[in-house]
C-alpha positions in Angstrom: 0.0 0.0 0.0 1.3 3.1 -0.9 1.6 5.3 2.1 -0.2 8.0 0.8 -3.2 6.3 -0.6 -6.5 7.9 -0.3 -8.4 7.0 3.0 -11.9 5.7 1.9 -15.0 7.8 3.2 -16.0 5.4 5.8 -11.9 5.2 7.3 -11.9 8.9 7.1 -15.1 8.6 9.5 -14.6 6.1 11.4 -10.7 7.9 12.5 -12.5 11.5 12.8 -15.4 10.7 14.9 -13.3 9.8 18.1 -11.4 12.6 17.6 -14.4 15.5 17.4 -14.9 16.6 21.2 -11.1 17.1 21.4 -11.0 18.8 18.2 -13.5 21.1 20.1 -11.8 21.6 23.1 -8.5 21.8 21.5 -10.2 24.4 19.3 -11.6 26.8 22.2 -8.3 26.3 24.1 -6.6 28.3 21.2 -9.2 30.6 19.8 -10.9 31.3 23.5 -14.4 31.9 21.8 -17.1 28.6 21.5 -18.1 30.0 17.7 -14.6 30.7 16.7 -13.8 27.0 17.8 -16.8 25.6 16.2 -15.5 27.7 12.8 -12.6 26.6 13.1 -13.3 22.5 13.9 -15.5 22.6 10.5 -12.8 24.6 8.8 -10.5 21.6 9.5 -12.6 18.7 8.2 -13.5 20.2 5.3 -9.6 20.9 5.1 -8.3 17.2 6.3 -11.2 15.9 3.7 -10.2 17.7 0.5 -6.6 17.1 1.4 -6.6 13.6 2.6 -4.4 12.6 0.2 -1.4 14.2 1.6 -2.0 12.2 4.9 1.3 9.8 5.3 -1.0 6.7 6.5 2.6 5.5 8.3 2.1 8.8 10.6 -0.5 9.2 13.4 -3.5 10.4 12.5 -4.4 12.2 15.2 -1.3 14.1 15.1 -2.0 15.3 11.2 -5.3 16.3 12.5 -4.7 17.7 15.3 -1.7 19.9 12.9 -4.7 20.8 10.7 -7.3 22.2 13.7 -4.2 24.2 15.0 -3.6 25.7 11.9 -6.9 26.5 11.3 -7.5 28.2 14.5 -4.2 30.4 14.1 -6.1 31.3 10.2 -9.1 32.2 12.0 -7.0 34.1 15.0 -5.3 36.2 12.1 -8.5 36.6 10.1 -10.4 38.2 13.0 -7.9 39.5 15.1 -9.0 38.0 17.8 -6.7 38.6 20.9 -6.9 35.6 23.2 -7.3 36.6 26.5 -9.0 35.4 29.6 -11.8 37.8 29.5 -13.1 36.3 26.5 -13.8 33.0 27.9 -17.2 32.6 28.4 -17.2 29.8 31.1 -20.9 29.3 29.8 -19.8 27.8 26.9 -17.8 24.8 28.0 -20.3 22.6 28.6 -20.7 21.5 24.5 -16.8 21.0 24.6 -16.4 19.7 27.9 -13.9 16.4 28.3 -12.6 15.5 31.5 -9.5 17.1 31.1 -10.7 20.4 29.6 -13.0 20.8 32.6 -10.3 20.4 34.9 -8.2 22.7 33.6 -10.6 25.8 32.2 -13.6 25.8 35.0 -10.7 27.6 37.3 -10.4 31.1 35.9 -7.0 31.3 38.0 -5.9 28.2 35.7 -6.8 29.6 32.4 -5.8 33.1 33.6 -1.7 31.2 34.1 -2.4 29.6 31.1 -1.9 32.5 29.2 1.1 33.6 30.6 2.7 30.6 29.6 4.9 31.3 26.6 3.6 29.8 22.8 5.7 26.9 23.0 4.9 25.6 26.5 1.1 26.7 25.8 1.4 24.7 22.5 2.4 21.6 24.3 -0.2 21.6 27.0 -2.8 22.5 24.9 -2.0 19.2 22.8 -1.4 17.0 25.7 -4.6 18.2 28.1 -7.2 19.4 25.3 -6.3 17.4 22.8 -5.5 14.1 24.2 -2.2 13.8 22.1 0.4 11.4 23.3 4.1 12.4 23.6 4.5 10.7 19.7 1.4 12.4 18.1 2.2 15.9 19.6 5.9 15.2 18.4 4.8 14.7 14.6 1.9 17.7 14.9 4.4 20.2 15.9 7.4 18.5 14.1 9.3 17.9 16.7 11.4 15.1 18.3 9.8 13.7 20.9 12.1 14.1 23.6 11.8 18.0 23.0 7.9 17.2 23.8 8.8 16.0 27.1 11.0 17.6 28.0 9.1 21.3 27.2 6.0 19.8 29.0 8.3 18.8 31.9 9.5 22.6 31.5 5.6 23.8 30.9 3.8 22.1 34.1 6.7 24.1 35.8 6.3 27.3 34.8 2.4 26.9 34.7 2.7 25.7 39.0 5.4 28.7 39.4 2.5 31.1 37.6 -0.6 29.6 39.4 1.5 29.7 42.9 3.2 33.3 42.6 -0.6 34.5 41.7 -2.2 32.6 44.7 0.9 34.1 47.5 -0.1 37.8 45.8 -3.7 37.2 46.0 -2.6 36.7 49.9 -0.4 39.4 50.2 -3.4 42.2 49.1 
């Protein structure tokens, strides 16, 4: 089989469907706006559909997806000019996006507020790994990467993200 041989309609299906609720969180954890995260999930499939025959079948899926939905959102970011900030979140919204891991990490406004102080690369990587569901491998091939550099900037990332959450909680004491 020729590695990149079109995907049939049903595989394309039947490896996308799993995949849609992260998309959606993954989405809103970039774009910061339910709509703009909708736009931008349906963006991607009609993107990853049209162009499915550039997918290397010997690479993860998921990571080739999960490449296209980030893309997409930083199109939509530059289209708009949205900013991404924490006073856009609409903690409303979450609910239609909610996995476990999305809810643990957004319904805490002090969480998403460190979040965003967390420079693009270390956001990047945690957005992948919590939102997105990606394993060390996947996030490796979305943001071409080796994967020890995945490890070791989320090692570096849950660091600076617990030294942002903690400094913010010993000022909130201090006032």
């Amino acid at each position: 089989m020729n590695i990149f041989t079109r995907l049939s309609d049903d595989e394309f299906k039947k490896l996308i469907k799993p995949l849609l609720e992260y998309a959606g969180g993954y989405a809103f954890s970039i774009v910061r706006n339910r709509e703009d995260a909708e736009d931008a999930v349906q963006d991607a499939l009609l993107k990853a559909y049209r162009e499915l025959k550039s997918y290397d079948c010997s690479r993860s899926f998921k990571s080739w997806w999960f490449t296209i939905i980030r893309n997409c959102c930083l199109d939509l970011l530059r289209k708009r000019r949205v900013r991404s900030t924490s006073d856009d979140i609409d903690m409303d919204d979450l609910p239609s996006l909610e996995v476990n891991k999305q809810k643990e990490l957004e319904q805490d406004e002090e969480i998403s507020w460190a979040l965003n102080q967390l420079a693009p690369e270390h956001r990047q990587i945690i957005e992948l790994r919590y939102f997105g569901d990606c394993s060390y491998l996947e996030i490796a091939e979305a943001l071409n990467i080796p994967e020890g550099t995945v490890m070791s900037r989320l090692y570096s990332a849950r660091k600076a993200l617990t030294d942002i959450y903690r400094k913010e909680k010993e000022n909130g004491k201090n006032r």
